[in-house]
N, CA, C and O of each residue as an XYZ file, in Angstrom:
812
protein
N     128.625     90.407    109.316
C     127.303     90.538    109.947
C     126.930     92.016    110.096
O     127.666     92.844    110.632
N     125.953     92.228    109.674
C     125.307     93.411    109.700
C     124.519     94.156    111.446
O     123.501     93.875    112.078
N     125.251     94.810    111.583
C     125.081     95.089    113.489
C     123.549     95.850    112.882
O     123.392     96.386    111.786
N     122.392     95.661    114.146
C     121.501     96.398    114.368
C     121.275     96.783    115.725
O     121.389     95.930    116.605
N     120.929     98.114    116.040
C     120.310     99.097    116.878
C     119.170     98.288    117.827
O     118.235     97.711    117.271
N     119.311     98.282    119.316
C     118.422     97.799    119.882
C     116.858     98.831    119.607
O     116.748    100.019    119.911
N     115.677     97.874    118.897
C     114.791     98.519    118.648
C     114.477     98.700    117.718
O     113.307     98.918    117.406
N     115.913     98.650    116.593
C     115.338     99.053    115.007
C     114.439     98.530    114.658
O     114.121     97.402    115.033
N     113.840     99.191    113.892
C     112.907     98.261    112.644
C     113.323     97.696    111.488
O     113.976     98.424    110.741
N     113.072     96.371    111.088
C     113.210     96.294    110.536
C     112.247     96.215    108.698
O     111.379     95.346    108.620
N     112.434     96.917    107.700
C     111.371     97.218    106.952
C     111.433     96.145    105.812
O     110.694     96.351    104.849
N     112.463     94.678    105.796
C     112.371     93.769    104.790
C     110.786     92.787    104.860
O     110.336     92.249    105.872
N     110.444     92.780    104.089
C     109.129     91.580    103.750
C     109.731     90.279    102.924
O     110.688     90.016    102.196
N     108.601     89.649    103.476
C     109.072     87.889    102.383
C     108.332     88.414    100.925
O     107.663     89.429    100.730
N     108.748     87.239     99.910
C     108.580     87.710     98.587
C     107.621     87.593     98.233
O     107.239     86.422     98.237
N     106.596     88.664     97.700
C     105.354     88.974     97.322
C     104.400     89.601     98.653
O     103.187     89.796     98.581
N     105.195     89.840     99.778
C     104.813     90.286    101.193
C     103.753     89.199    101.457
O     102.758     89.591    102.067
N     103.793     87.933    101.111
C     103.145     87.002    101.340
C     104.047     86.048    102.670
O     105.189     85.635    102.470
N     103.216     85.788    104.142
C     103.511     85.332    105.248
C     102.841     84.598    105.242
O     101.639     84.865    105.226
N     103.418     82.988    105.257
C     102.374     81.653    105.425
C     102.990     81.113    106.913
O     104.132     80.751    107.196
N     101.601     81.217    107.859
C     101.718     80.617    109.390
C     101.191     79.131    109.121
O     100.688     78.812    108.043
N     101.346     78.271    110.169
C     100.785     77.187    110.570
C     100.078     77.243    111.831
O     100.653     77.611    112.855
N      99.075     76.959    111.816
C      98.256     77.162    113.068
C      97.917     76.037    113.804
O      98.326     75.008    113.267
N      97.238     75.842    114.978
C      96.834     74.771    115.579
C      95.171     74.457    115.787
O      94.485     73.435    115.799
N      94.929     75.819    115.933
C      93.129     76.360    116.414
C      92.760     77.424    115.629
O      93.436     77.390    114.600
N      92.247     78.055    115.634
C      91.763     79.670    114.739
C      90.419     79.719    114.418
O      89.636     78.895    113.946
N      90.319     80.965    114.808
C      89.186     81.029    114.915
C      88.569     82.883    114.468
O      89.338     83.805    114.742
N      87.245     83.192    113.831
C      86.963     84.035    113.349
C      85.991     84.876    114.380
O      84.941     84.530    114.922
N      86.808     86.240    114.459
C      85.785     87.470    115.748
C      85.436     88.063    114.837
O      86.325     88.559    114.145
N      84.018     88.273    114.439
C      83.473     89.912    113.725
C      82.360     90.502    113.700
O      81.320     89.987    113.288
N      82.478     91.669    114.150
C      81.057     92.290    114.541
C      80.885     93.016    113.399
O      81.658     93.347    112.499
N      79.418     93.247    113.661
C      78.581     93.818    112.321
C      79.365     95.046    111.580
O      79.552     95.178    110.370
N      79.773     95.911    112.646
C      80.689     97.490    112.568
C      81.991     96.627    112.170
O      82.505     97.410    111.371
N      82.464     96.013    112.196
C      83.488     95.233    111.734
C      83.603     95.099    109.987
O      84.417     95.561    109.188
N      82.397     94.251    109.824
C      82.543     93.825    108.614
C      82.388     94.998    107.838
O      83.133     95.293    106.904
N      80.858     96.060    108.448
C      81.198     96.991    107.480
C      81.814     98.112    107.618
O      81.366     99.203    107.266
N      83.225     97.842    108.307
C      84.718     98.982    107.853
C      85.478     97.827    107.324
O      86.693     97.939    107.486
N      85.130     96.886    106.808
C      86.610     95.861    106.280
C      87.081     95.239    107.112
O      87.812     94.336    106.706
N      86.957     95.349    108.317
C      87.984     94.479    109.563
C      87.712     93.427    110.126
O      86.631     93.203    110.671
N      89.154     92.245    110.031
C      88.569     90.857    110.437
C      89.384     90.891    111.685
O      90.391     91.585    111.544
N      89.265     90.401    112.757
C      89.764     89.947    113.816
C      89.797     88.495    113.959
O      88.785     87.875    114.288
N      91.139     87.813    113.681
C      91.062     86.390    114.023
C      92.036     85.962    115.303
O      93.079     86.600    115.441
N      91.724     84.910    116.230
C      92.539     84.596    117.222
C      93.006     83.155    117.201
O      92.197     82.370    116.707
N      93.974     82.727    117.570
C      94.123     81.513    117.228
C      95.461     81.094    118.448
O      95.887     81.849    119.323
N      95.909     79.691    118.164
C      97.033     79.510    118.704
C      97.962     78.789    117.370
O      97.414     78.129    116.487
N      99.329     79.033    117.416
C     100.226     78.986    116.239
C     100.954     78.602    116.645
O     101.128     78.598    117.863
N     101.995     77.920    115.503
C     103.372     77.190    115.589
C     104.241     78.654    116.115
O     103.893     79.711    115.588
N     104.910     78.670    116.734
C     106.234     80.140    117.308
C     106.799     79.987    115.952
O     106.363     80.800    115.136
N     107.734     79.068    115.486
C     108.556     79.379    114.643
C     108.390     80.380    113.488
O     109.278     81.137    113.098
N     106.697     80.262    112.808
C     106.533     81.007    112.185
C     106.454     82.598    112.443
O     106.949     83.682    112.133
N     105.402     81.908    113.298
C     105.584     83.919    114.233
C     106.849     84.914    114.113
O     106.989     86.044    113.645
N     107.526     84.184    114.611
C     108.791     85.078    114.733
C     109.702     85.508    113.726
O     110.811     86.042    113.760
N     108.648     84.992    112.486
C     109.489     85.270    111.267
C     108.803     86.999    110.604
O     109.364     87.626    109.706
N     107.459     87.485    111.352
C     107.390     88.293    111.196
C     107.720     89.199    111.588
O     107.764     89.352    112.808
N     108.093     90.188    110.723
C     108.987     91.496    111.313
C     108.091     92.312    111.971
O     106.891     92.045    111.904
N     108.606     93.565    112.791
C     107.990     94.265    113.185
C     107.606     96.077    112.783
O     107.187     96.952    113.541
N     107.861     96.133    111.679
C     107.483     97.390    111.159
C     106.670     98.143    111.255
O     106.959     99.338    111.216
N     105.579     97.792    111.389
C     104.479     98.760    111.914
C     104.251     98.696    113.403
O     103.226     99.251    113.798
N     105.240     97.953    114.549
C     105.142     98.238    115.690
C     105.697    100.042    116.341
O     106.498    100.777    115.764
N     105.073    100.297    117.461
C     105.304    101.502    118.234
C     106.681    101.156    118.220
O     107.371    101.991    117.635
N     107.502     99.846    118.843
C     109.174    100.047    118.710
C     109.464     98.333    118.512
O     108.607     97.506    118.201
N     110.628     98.120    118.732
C     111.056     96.538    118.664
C     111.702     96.343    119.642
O     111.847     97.025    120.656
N     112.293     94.948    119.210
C     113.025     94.775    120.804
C     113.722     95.808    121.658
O     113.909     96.977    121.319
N     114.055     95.307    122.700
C     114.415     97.053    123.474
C     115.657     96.330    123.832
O     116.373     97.277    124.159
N     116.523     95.041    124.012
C     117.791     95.185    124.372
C     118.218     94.073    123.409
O     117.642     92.993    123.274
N     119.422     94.533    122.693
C     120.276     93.733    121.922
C     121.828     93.946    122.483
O     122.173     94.850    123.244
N     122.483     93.151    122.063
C     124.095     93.103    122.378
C     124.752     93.950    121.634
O     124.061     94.853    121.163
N     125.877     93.952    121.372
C     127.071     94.264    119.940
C     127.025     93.619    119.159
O     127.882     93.864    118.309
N     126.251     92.605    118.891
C     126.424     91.974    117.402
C     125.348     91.882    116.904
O     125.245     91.124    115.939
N     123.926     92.766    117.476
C     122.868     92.593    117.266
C     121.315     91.529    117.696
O     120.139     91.561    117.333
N     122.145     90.635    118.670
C     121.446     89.928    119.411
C     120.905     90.006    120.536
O     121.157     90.675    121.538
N     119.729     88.870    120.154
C     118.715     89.903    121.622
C     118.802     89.343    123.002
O     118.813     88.113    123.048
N     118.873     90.044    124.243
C     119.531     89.495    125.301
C     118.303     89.556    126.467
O     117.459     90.394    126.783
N     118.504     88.824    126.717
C     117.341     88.183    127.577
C     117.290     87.683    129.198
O     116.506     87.065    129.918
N     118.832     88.444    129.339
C     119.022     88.225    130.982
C     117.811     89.055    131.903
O     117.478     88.486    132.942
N     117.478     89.703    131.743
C     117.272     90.798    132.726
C     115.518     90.973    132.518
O     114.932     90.428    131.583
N     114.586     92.109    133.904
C     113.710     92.243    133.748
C     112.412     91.659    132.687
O     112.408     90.457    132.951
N     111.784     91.793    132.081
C     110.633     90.996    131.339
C     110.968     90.189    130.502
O     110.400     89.107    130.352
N     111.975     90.600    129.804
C     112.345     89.637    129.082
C     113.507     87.940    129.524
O     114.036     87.220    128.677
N     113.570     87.782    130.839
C     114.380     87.492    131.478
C     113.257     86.073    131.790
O     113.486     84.877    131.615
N     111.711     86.910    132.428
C     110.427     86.295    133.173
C     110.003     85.271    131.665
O     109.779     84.096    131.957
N     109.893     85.580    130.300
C     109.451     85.404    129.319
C     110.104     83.863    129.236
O     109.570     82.754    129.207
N     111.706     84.361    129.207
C     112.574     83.150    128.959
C     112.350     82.013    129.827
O     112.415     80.860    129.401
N     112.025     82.368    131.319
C     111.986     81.691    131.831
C     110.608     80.354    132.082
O     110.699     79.174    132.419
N     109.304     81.292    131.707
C     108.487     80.262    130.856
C     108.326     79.319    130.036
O     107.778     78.227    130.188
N     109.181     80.106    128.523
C     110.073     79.197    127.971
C     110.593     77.622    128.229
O     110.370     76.532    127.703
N     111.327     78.069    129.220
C     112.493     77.120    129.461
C     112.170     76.466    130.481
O     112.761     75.415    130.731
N     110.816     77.102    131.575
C     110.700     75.611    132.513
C     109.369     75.176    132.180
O     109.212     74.006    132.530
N     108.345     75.682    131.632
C     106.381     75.255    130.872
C     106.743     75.951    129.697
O     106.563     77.164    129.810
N     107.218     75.568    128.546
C     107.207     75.120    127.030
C     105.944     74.565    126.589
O     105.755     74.708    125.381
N     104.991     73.950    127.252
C     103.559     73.401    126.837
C     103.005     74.186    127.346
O     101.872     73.840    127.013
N     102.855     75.113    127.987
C     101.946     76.192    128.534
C     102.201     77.378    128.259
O     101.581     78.245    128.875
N     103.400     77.848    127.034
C     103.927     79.017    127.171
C     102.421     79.910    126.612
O     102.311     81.113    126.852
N     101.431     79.205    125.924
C     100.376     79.930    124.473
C      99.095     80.167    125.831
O      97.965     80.602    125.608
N      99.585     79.787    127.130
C      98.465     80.286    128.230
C      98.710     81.196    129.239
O      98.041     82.105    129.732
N      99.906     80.719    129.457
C     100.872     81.997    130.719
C     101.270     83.262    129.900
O     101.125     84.259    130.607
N     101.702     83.549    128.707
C     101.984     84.291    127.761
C     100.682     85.277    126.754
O      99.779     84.800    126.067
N     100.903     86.273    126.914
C      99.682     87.488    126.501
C      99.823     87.060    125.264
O      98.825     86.595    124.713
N     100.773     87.103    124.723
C     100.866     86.428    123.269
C     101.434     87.902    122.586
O     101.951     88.889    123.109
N     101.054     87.537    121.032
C     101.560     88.434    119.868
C     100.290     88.913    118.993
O      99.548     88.068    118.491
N     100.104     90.056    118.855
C      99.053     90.846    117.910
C      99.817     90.949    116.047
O     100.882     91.512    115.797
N      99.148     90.427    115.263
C      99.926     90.603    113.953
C      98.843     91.535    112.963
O      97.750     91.013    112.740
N      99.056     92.572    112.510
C      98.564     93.310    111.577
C      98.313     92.527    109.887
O      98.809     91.400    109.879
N      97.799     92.836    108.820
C      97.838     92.370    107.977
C      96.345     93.002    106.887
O      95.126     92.919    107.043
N      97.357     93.719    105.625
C      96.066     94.111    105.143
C      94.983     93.077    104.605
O      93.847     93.415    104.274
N      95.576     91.498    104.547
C      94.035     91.050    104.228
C      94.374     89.539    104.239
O      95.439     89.060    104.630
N      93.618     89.058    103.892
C      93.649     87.242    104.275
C      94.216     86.778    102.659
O      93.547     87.028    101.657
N      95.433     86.131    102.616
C      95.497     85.797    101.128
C      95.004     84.417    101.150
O      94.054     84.328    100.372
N      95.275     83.273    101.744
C      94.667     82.087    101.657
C      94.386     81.796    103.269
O      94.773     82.418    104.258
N      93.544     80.585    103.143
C      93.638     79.569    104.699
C      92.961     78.295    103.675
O      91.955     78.220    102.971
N      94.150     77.320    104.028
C      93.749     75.979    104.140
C      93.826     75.337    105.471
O      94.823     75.195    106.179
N      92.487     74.938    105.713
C      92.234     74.161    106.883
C      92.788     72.937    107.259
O      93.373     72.635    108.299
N      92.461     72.120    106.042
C      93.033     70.799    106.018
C      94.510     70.714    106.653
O      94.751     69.753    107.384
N      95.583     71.742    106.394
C      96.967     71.835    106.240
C      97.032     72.764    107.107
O      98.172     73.184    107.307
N      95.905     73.407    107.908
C      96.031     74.243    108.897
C      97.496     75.331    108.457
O      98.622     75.228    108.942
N      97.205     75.968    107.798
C      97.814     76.995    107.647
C      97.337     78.267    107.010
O      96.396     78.286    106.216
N      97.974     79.273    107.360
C      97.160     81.034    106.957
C      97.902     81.660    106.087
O      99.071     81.290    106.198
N      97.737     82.512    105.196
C      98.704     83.004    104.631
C      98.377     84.696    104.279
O      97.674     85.149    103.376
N      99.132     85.404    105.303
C      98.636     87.243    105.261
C      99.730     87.557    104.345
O     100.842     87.058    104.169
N      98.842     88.918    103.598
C      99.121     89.627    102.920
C      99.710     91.216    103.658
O      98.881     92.042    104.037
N     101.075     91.452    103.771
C     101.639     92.702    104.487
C     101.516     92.972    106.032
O     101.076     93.894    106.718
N     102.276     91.392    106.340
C     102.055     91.281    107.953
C     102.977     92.063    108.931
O     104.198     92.186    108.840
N     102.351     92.444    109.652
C     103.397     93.411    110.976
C     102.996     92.985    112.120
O     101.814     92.766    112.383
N     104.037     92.814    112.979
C     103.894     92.320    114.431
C     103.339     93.995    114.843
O     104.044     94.929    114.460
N     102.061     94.285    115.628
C     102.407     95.696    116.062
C     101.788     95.614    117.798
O     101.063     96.531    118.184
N     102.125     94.529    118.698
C     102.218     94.269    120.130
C     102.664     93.375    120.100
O     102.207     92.721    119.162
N     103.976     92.457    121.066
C     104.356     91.720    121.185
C     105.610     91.417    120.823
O     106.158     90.319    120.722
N     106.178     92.970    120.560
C     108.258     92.609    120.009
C     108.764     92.299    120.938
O     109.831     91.765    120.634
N     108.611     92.322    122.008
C     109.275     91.324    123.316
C     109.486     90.123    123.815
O     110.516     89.661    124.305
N     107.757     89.322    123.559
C     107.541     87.874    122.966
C     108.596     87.480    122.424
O     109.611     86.845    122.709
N     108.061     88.079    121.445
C     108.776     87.658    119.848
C     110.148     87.325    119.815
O     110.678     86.261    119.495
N     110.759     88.634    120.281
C     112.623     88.491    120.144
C     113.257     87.794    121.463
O     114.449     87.618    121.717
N     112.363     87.523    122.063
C     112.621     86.282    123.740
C     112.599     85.191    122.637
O     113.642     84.805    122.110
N     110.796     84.474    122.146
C     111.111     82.953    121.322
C     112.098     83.476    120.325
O     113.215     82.981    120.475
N     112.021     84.127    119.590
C     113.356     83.982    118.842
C     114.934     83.358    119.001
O     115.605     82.540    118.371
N     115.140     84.209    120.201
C     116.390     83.248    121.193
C     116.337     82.190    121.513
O     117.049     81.248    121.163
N     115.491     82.218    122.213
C     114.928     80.917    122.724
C     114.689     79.429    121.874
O     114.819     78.262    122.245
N     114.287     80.024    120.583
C     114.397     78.550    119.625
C     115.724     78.549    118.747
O     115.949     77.587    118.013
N     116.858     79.932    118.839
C     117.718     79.830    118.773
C     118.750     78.441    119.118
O     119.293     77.508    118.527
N     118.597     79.028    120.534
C     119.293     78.109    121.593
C     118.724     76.906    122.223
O     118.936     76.568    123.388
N     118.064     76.349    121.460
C     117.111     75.054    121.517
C     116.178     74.426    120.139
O     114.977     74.170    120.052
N     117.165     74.326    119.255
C     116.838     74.008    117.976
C     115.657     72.399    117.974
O     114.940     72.019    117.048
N     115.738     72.119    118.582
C     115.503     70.829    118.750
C     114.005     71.021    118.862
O     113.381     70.204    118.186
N     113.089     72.088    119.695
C     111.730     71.793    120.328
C     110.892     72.263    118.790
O     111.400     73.202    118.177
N     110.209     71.906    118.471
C     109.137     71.925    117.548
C     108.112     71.826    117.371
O     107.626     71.490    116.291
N     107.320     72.169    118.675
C     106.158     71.899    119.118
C     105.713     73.174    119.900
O     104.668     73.064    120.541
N     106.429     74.475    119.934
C     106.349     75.583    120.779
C     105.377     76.563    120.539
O     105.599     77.391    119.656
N     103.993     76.618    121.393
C     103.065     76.993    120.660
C     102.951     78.771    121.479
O     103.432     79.267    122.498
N     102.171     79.204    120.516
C     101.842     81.094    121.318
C     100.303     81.216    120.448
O      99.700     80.711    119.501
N     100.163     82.300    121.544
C      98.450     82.701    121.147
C      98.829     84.018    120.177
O      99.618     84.887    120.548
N      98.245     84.033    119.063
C      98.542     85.217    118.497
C      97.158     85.807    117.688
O      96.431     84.967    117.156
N      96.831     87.098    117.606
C      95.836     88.301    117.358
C      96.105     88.325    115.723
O      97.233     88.589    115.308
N      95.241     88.095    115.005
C      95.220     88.772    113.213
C      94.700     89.777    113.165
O      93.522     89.549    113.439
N      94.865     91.056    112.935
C      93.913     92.065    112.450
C      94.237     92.334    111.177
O      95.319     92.584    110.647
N      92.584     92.203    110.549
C      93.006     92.531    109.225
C      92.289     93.815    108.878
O      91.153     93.945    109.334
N      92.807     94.804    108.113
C      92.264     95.989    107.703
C      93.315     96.483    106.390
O      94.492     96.152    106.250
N      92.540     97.327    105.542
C      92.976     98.173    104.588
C      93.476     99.633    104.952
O      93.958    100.349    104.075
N      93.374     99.977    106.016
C      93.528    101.039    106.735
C      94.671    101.074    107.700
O      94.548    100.764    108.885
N      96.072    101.563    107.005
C      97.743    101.547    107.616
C      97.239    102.041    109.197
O      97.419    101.460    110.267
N      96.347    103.698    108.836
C      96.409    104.159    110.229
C      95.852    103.694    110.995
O      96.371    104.055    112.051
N      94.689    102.775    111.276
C      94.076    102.244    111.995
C      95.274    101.540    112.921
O      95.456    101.742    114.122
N      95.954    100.760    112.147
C      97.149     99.773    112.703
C      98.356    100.616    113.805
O      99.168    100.316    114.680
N      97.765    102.007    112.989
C      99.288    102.906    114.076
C      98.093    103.156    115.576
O      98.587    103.176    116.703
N      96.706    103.311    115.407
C      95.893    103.345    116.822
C      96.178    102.083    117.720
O      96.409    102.031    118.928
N      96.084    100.969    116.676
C      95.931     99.580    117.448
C      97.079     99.273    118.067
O      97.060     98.704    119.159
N      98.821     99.789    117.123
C      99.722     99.957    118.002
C     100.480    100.634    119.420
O     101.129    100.232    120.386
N      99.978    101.848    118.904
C      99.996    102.697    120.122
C      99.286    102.548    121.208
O      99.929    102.820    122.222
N      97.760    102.085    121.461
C      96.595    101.863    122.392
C      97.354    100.618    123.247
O      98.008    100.815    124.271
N      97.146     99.357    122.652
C      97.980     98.120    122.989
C      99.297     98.277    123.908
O      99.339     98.155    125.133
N     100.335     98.569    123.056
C     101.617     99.454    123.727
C     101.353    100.280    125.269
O     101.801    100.043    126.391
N     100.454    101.302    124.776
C     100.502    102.232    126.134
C      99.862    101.168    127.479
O      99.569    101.542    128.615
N      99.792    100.094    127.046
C      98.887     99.217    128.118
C     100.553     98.371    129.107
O     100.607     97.698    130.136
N     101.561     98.822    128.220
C     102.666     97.809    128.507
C     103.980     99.365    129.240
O     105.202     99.231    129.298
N     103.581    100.019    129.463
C     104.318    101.745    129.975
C     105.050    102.295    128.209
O     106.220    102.569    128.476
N     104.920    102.441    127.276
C     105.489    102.770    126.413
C     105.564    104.430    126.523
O     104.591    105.184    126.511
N     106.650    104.725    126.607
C     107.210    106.110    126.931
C     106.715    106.930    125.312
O     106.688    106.617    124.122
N     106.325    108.311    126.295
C     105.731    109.685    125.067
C     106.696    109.362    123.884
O     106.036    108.883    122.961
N     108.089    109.456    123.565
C     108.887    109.657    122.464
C     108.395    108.695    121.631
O     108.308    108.883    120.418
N     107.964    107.371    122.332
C     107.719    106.825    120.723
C     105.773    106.463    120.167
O     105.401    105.818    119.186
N     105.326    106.828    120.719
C     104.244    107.267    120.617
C     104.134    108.462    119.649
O     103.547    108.383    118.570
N     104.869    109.819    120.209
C     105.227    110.866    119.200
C     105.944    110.318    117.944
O     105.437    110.320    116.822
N     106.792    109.994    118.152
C     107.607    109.103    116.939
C     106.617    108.569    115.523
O     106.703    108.794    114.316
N     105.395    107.526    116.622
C     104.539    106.727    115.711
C     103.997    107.801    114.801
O     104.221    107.968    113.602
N     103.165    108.558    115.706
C     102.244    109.667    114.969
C     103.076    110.803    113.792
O     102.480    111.585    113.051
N     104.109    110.682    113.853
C     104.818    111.219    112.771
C     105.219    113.531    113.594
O     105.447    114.612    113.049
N     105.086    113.112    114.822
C     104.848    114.681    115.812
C     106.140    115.024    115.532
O     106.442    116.217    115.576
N     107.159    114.002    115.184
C     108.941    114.839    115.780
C     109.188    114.435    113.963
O     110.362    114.302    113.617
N     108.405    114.307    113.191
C     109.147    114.318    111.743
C     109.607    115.656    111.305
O     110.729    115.796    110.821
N     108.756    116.679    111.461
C     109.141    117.868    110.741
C     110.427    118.803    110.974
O     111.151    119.509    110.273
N     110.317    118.384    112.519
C     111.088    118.673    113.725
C     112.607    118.435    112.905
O     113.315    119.338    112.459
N     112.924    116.742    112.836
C     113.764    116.312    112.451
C     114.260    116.121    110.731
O     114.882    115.200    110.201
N     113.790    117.192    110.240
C     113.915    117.471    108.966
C     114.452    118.515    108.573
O     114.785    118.722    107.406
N     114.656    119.633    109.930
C     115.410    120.752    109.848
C     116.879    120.760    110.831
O     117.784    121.576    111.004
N     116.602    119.545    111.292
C     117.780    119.578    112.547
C     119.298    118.984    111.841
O     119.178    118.287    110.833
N     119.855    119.093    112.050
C     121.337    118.519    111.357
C     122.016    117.250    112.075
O     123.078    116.629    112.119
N     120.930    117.265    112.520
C     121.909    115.688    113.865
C     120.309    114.650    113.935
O     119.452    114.976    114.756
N     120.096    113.544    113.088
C     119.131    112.646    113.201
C     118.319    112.538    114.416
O     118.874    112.287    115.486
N     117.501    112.647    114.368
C     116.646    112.679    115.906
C     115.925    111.239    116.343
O     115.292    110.530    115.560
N     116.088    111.031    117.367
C     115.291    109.499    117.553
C     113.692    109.287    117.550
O     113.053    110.083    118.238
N     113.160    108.544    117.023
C     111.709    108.795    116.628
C     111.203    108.080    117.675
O     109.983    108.133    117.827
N     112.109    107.163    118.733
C     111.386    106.354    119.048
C     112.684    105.326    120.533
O     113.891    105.084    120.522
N     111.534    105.020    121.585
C     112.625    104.594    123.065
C     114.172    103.757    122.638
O     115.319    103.678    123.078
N     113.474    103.302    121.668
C     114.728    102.028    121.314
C     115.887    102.054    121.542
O     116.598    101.097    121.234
């Protein structure tokens, strides 16, 4: 097993960076200034399982506590409150729960009929906390299949836009200066002359 860093990113995509969700509701936000910069805003409520299959690469950071073997631990502070939604309103988690924001440069399909979406270069970039809570959580409860969350589409052609929408979002949740600096690329140059890897980011 391959150990990971509480926080890493991870930078693997599914094949053809094609992400097919199943949805329940969905629905289309777009204002005039919207359409003409390219940007769709869709909101919806979704199956979890899929969700959580998206990585978080273009987030400000990722989960913030993992174990020694790379697993994410969920005793303690917010992520502790998350689980515990979870595990006692499972039918209410997609109302008590802020939900998950997913990036994506563009809409590759939606069939309605089959209620499902399918983004092109998806990134979780609010909500790695959600995320790596249900993750556990349907871990250790294989059985529920019905576990729904509210989740944000933004679609744009524009990477940096996605590093504003991450960082703005984030700073709403206390996200500490280092990875904010990190996002914006402030401690790269920095760490290009230093001889000891520098952390870009809280994780």
């Amino acid at each position: 097993m391959i150990k990971k860093k509480a926080g890493e990113l991870n930078t693997r995509v599914s094949e053809k960076n094609i992400s097919v969700l199943n949805f329940h509701t969905l629905h289309n936000f777009q204002t005039k200034s919207d359409s003409e910069s390219g940007k769709m805003l869709y909101i919806g409520i979704f199956d979890a399982k899929g969700v959580v299959d998206i990585e978080n690469d273009a987030n400000v950071r990722g989960f913030l506590k993992l174990d020694k073997f790379g697993e994410e631990k969920v005793n303690t502070g917010v992520h502790s409150k998350i689980y515990e939604t979870l595990n006692n309103r499972p039918e209410d988690f997609h109302l008590l729960n802020g939900g998950i924001t997913i990036c994506a440069e563009s809409l590759y399909a939606r069939d309605n009929d089959r209620k499902k979406i399918s983004l092109k270069n998806a990134s979780i970039i609010n909500g790695a906390q959600t995320r790596g809570v249900i993750k556990k959580f349907l871990s250790e409860n294989p059985g529920i299949d019905d576990l729904l969350v509210k989740v944000e589409i933004i679609f744009s052609q524009d990477r940096e836009f996605f590093d504003d929408v991450s960082i703005a979002r984030n700073q709403q949740s206390a996200v500490k200066a280092l990875s904010i600096s990190g996002k914006k690329g402030l401690i790269d140059e920095l760490d290009k002359v230093t001889e000891v890897a520098l952390k870009l980011d809280e994780s």
